[in-house]
N, C-alpha and C positions, 0 to 999 in steps of 0.2 A: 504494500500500500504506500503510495507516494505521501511523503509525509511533509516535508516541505525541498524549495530551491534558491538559490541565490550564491553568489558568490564564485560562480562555476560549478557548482556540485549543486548533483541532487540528492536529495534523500531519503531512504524507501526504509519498513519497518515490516520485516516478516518473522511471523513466529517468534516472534519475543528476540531477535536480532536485528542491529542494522546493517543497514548498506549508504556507503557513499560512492556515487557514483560522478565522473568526470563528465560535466554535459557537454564538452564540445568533443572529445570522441569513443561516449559511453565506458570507457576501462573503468575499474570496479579500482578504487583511493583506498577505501577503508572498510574490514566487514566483521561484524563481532559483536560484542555486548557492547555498544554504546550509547548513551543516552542521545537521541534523534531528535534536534530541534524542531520546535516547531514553527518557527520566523528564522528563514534568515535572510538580513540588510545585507545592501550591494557592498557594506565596506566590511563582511564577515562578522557582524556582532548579531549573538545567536539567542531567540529564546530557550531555553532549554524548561523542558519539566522536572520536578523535584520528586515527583510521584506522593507530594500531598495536595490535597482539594484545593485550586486555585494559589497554588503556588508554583513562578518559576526562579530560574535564575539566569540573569543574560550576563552573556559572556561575550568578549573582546577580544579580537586578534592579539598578540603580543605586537607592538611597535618597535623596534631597533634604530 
């Protein structure tokens, strides 16, 4: 289930796994237990679920 996009990646949730997938030439980035945003902004800051009722927590690219 397509869960959210942005960033270059898209992001899919099955069976209690995710998937990050590369949307300009579909190759599979990341696949395993991780928590799947469900927003994400073009400059990478993600909402993520906390997996309590109406709580998330967003998250920020690192900068260098």
């Amino acid at each position: 289930m397509l869960a959210s996009a942005g960033d270059g990646m898209v992001y899919l949730r099955h069976n209690g796994e995710g998937t990050a997938l590369n949307a300009l030439d579909g190759s599979i980035a990341m696949r395993g237990a991780f928590a799947v945003p469900v927003a994400v902004l073009p400059d990478g800051t993600a909402l993520i679920p906390t997996g309590e009722p109406y709580e998330y927590a967003l998250a920020s690219p690192q900068t260098q």
